[in-house]
C-alpha positions as CSV (number, residue, x, y, z in Angstrom):
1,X,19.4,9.0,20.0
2,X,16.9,6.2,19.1
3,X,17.0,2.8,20.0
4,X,18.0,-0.6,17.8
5,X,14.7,-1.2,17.7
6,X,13.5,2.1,16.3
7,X,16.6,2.6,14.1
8,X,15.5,-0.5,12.7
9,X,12.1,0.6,12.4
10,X,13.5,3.4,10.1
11,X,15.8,1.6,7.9
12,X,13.3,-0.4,7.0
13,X,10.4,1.9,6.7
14,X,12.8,4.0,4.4
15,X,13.9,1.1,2.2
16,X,10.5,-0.2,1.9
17,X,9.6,3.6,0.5
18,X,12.8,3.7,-1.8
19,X,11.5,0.3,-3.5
20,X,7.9,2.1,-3.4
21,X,9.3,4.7,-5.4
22,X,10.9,3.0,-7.9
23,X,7.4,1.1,-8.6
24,X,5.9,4.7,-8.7
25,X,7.8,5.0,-11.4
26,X,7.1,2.9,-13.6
27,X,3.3,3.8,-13.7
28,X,4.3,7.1,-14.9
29,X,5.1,5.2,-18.3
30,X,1.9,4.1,-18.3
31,X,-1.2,5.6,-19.8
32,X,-3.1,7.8,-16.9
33,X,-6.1,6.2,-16.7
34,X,-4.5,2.9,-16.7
35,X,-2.1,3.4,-13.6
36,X,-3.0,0.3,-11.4
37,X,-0.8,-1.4,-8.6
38,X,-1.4,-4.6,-7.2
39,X,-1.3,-4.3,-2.9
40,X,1.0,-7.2,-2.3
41,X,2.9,-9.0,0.2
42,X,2.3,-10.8,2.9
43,X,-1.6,-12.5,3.8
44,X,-3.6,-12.6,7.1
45,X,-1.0,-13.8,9.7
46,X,-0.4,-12.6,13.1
47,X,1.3,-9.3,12.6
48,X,-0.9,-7.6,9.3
49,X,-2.5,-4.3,10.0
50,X,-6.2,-4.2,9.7
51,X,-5.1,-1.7,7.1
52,X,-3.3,-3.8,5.2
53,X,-5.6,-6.9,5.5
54,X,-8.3,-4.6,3.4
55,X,-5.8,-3.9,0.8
56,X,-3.5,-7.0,0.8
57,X,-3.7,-8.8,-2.8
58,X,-5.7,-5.9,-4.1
59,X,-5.7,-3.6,-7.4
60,X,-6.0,0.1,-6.4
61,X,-6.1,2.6,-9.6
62,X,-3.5,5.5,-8.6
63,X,-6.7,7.8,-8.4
64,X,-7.0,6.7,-5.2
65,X,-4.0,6.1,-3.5
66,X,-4.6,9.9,-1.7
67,X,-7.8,8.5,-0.5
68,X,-6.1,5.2,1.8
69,X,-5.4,7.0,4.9
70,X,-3.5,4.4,7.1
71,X,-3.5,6.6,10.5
72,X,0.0,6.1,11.3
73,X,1.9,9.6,12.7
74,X,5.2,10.1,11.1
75,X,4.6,7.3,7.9
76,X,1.1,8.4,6.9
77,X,1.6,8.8,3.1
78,X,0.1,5.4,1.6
79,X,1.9,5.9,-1.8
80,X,5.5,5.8,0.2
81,X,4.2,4.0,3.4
82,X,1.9,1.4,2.5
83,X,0.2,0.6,5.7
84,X,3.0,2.5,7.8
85,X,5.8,1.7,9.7
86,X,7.4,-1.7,9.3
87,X,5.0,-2.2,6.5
88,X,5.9,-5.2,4.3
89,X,3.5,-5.1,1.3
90,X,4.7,-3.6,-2.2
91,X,2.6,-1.3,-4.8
92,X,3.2,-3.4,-7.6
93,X,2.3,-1.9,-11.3
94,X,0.0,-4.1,-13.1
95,X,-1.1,-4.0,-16.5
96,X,-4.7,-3.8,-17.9
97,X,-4.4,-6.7,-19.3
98,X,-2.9,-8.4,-16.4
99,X,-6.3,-7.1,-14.2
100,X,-8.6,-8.6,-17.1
101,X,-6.4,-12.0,-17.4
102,X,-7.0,-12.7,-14.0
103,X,-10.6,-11.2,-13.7
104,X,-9.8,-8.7,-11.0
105,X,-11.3,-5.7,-10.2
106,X,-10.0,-2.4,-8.7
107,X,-11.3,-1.5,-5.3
108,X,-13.8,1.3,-5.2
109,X,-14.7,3.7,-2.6
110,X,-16.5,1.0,0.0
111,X,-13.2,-0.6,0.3
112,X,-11.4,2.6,0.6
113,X,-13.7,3.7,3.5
114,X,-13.3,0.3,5.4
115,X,-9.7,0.5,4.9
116,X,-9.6,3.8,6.5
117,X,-12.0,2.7,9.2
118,X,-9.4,-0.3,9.7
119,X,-6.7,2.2,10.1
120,X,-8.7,3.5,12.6
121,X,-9.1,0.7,14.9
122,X,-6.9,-0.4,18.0
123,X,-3.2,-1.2,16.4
């Protein structure tokens, strides 16, 4: 009883989660205060969440994926969701070594809280 639109909207928030998954795994081989995934995916163009733009080419230690809270009913879990429905950005696993070859740094907490206050705004 849904629509093409929102049956679309569902395989494709479901497949994104599957390939989410399968990343999830692989930072389970990696040492726990190591786990690290890149935010990636699509930049700043017309259709990005406010959510995502915070996150988008980001490194976010597993510690805080709990903490990104993207305010969207029904696909609210950031480790299987991303930024929600429709999403199109990937938790990719990166290395330690990978973070310090290219001189990036985890966010912290500040960019947690604006992500969540992004979430928050007009969709």
């Amino acid at each position: 009883n849904h629509s093409v639109s929102q049956a679309k909207t569902l395989v494709n928030t479901g497949l994104a989660a599957v390939q989410r998954d399968v990343h999830l795994e692989t930072l389970k081989g990696m040492p726990d205060k190591k786990r690290m995934a890149m935010y990636m995916g699509p930049g700043p163009d017309g259709v990005i969440r406010p959510f995502c733009k915070v996150l988008v080419n980001r490194v976010i230690k597993e510690t805080d994926f709990d903490k990104l809270k993207n305010n969207q009913k029904g696909a609210s879990s950031f480790r299987s969701n991303g930024g929600g429905w429709n999403c199109r950005h990937r938790l990719m696993p990166v290395t330690l070594a990978f973070v310090r070859r290219n001189n990036l740094k985890p966010i912290n907490l500040t960019t947690v809280d604006k992500a969540n206050t992004a979430a928050k705004a007009k969709q």
